[in-house]
TORLO-279264 format. One line per 3 residues: number of its first residue (from 1); their letters; for each residue x, y, z of C-alpha. Coordinates in nm, 3 decimals. Each point is the difference from the previous one (the first is absolute). Layout:
NUM = A = X/Y/Z; ... $
***
This chain:
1 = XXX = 2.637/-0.127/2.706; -0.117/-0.290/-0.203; -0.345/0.027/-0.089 $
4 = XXX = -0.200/-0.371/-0.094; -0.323/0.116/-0.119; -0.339/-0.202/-0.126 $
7 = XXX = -0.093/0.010/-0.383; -0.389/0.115/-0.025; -0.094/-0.199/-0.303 $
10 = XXX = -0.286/0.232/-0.106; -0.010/-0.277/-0.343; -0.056/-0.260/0.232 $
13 = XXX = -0.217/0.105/0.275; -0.332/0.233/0.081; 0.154/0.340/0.186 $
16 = XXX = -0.206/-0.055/0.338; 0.161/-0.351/0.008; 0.382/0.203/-0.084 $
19 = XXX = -0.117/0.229/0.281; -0.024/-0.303/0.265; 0.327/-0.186/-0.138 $
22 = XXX = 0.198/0.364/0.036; -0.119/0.025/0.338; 0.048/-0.352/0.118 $
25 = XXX = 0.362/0.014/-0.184; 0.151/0.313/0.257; -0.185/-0.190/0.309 $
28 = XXX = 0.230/-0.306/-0.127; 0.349/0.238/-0.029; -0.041/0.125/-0.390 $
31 = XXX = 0.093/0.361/0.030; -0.056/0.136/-0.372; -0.259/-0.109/-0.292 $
34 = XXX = 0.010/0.043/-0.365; -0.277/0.040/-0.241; 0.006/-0.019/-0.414 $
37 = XXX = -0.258/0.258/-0.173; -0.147/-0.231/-0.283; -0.332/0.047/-0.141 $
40 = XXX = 0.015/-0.352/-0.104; 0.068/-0.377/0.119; 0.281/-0.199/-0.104 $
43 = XXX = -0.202/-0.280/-0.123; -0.373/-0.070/0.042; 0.076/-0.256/0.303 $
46 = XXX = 0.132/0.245/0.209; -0.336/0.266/-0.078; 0.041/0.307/0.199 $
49 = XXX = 0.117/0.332/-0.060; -0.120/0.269/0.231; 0.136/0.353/0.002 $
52 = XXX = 0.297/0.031/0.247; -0.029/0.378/0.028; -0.304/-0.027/0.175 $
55 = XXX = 0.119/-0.318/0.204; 0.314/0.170/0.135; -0.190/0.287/0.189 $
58 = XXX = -0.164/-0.270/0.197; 0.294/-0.227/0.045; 0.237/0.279/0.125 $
61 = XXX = -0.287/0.114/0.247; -0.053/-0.357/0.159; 0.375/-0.050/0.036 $
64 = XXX = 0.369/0.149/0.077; 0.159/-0.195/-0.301; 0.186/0.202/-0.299 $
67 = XXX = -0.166/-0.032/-0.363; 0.092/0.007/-0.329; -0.156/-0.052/-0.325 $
70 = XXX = 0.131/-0.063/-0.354; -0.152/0.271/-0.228; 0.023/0.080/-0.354 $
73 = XXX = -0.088/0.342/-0.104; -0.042/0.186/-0.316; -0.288/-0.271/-0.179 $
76 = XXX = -0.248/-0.079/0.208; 0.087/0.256/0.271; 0.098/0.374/-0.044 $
79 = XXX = 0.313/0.030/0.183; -0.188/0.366/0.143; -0.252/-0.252/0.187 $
82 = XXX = 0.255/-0.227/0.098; 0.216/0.276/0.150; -0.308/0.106/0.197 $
85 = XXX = -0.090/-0.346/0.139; 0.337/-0.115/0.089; 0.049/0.356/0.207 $
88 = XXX = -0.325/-0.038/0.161; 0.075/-0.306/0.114; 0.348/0.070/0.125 $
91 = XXX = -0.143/0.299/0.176; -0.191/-0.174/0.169; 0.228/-0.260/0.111 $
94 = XXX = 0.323/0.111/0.038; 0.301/-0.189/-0.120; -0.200/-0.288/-0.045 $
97 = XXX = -0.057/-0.004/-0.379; 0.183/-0.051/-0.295; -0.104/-0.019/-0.409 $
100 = XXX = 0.222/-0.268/-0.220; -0.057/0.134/-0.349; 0.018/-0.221/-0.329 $
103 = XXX = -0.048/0.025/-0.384; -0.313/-0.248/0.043; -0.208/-0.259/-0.164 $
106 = XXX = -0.205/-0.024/-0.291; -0.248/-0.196/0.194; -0.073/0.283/0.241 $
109 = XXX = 0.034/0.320/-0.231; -0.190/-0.132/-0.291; -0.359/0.150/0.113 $
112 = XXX = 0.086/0.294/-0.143; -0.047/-0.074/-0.279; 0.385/0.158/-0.100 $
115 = XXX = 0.261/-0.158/-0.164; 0.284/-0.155/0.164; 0.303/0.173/-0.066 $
118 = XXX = 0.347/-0.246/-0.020; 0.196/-0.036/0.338; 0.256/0.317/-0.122 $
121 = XXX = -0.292/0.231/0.000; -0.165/-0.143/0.330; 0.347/0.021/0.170 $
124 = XXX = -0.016/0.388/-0.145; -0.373/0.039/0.109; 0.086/-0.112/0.361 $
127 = XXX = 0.307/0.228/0.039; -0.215/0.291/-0.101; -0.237/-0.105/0.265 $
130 = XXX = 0.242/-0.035/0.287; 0.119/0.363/-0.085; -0.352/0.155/-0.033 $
133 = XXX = -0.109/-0.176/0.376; 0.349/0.094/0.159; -0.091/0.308/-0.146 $
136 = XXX = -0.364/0.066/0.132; 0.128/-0.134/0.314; 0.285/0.261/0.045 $
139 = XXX = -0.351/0.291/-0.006; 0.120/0.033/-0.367; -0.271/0.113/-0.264 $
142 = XXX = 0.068/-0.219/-0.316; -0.067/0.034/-0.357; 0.092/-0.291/-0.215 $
145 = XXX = -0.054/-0.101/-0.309; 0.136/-0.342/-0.125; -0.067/-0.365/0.028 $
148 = XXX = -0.244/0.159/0.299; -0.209/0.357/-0.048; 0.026/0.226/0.329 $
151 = XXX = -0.162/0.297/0.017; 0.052/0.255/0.281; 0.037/-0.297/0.317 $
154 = XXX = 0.035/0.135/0.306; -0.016/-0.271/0.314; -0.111/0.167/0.306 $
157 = XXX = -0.070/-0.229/0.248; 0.405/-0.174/0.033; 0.166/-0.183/0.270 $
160 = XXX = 0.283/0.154/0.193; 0.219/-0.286/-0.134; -0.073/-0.165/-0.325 $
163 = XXX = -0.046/-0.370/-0.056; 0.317/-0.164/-0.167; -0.065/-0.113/-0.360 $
166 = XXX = 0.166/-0.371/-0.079; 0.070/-0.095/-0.333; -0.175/-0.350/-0.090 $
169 = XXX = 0.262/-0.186/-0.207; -0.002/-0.382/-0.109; 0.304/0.016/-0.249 $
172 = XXX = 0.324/0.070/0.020; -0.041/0.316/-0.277; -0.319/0.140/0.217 $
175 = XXX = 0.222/-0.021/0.330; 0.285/0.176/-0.131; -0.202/0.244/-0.128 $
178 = XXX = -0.228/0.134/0.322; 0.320/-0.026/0.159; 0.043/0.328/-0.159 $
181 = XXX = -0.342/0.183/0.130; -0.162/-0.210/0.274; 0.023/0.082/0.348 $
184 = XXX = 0.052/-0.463/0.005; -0.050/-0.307/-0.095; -0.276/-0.242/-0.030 $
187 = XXX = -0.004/-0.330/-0.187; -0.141/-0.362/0.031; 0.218/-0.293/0.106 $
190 = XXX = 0.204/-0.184/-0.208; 0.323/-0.257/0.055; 0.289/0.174/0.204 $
193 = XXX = 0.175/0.014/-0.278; -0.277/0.182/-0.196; -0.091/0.154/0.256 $
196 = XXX = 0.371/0.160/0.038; 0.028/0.083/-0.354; -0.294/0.218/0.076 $
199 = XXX = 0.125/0.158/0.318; 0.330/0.072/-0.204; -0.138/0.188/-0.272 $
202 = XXX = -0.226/0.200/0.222; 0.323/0.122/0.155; 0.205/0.048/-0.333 $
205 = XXX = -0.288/0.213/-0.106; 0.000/0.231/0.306; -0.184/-0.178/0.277 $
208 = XXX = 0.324/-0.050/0.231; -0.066/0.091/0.300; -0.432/0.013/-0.052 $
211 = XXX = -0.241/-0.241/0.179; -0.097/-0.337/-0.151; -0.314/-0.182/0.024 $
214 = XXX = -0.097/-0.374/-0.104; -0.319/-0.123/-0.061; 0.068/-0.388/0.072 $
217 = XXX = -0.252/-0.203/-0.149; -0.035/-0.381/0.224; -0.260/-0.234/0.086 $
220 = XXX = 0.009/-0.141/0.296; -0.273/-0.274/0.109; 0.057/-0.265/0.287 $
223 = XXX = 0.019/-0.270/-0.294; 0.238/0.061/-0.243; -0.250/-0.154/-0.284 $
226 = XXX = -0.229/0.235/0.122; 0.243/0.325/-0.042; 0.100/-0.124/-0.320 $
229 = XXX = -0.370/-0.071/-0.121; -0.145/0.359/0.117; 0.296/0.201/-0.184 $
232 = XXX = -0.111/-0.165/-0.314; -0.330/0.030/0.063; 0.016/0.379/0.076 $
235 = XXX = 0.313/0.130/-0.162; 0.108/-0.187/-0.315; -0.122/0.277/-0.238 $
238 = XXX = 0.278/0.223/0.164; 0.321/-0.143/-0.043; 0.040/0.111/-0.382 $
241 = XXX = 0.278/0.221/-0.099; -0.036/0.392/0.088; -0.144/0.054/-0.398 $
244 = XXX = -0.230/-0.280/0.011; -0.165/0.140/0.268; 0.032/0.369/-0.066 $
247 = XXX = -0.171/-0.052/-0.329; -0.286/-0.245/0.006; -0.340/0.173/-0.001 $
250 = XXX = -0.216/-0.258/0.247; -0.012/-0.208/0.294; -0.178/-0.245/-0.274 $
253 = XXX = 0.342/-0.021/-0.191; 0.258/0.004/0.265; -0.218/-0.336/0.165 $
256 = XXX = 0.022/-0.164/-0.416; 0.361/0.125/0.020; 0.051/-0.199/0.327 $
259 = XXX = -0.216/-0.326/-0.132; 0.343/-0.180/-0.018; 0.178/0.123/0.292 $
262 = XXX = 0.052/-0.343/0.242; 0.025/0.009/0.376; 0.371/-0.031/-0.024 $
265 = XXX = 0.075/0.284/-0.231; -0.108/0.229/0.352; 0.326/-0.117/0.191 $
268 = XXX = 0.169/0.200/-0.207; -0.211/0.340/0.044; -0.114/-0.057/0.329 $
271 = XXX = 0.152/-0.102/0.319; -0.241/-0.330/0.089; 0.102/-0.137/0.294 $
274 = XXX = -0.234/-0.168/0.327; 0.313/0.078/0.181; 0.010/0.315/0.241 $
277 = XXX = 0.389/-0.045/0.013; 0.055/-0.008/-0.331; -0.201/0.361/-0.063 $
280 = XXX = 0.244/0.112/0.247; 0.312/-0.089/-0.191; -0.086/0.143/-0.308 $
283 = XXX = -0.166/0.362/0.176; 0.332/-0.013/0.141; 0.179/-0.015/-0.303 $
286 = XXX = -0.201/0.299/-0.127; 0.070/0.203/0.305; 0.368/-0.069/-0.078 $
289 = XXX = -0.019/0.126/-0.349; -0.074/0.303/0.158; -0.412/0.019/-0.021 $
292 = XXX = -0.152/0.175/0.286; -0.354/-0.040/-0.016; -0.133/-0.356/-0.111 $
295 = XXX = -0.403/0.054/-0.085; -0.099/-0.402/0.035; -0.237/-0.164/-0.231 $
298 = XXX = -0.136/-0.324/0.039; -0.150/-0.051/-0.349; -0.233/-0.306/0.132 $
301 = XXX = -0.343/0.051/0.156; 0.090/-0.096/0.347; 0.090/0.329/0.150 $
304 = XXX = -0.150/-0.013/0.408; 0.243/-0.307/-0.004; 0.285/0.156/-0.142 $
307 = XXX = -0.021/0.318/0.208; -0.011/-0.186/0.313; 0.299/-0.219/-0.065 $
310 = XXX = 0.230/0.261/-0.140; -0.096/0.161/0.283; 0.095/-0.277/0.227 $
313 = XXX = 0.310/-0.088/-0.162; 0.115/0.184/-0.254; -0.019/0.415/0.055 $
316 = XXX = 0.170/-0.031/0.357; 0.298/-0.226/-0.115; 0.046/0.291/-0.263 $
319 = XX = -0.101/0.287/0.198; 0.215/-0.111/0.278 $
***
């Protein structure tokens, strides 16, 4: 079953405002959400960060839709705690919850106050990570010593079926590689034929077979000037390449970064278009790569609009 989900921008909006967009997006046919878990904006124009932890309780209370979120453990977050919340949650709600786990950004883990280690040791960190939560999860008591100190873990409140753990990936090296642990996929749009190269080495690297999920990055307005105008507005400080943005230390720099980033240079990273039709072409297009579960963001401000005419014209054409 193909899944088209709504993007809870937690950089761009306060959480009781997510909590209304989540529950107006399943009333319009959205049947799945995704969340990122940043303690930080993307730029100063976007300006919000609340905790999604917290957020998800409430938004898998007030509706039916499946959740995930895009963690990174082993910085910031004990994996020990993040083991615990993620099978608190899924105990709760069965089957309808699933982590994506990444190697992070600077920009996030930096309060701290630790260094950042290079991408081969985050890639090790995480790995360690996703074996101590499987771990705890399985009623395992875990010792560890590491990248991550455990001492004597023991989770005893578990859900009768663990949530599945994606691998987040935006290269063609990271793919192949969670190919090789994760229970799937989960990357950010690109150009089919970018986008393939990605779905390719996931498989190469073990993934044949396991589920893939997109997170498709549009903005859609009514006016096409308008779509084009509110992705630069709101998202120009993210379309830098994965170590640009997994290495800058502030919202402050990423927005300098960004200071020469035009309106046009966003065709290329996100899908712009005023045109329901054309969404549906390229969703299609991902669903044919083999994707199953599409978590939609409309980078632009404009979401009550958005939600009602994908809603209208867009979900049932794919859900048909």
């Amino acid at each position: 079953m193909i899944k088209l989900g709504y993007h809870a921008s937690h950089e761009q909006f306060k959480p009781s405002t997510l909590l209304k967009f989540v529950q107006m997006a399943e009333q319009a046919g959205f049947n799945a959400s995704l969340s990122s878990d940043h303690y930080a904006p993307w730029s100063l124009d976007q300006g919000e960060s609340g905790f999604a932890w917290s957020w998800l309780g409430a938004a898998m209370q007030a509706t039916n839709l499946s959740f995930g979120i895009v963690n990174a453990p082993g910085q910031r977050y004990h994996p020990a705690i993040i083991a615990q919340a993620a099978a608190t949650l899924a105990e709760m709600f069965p089957d309808r919850f699933f982590v994506a786990m990444g190697s992070g950004q600077y920009i996030n883990e930096h309060i701290t106050g630790g260094p950042w280690p290079v991408k081969q040791d985050r890639n090790a960190r995480l790995k360690e990570c996703v074996d101590i939560i499987r771990a705890l999860w399985a009623g395992e008591t875990v010792t560890h010593h590491g990248f991550v100190q455990v001492e004597e873990a023991t989770l005893y409140t578990r859900p009768v079926t663990p949530p599945k753990i994606i691998g987040a990936a935006i290269t063609e090296e990271t793919a192949r590689w969670v190919g090789s642990w994760a229970d799937g996929l989960i990357t950010v749009s690109k150009p089919p034929k970018e986008l393939k190269k990605m779905v390719d080495a996931f498989r190469e690297g073990g993934g044949e077979g396991k589920p893939m999920y997109l997170k498709v990055q549009l903005s859609y307005a009514d006016d096409e000037q308008q779509a084009l105008q509110g992705a630069h507005d709101q998202w120009r400080s993210n379309i830098f390449p994965s170590p640009v943005l997994s290495d800058l230390r502030t919202a402050k720099q990423l927005e300098q970064a960004a200071s020469f980033v035009r309106e046009e240079d966003l065709r290329e990273h996100v899908r712009i278009s005023s045109d329901p039709s054309q969404h549906i072409e390229w969703l299609q297009q991902d669903i044919d790569l083999g994707f199953t579960q599409l978590m939609l963001h409309n980078v632009n401000l404009q979401q009550e609009r958005y939600i009602e005419v994908f809603g209208e014209k867009v979900i049932p054409q794919l859900l048909k």
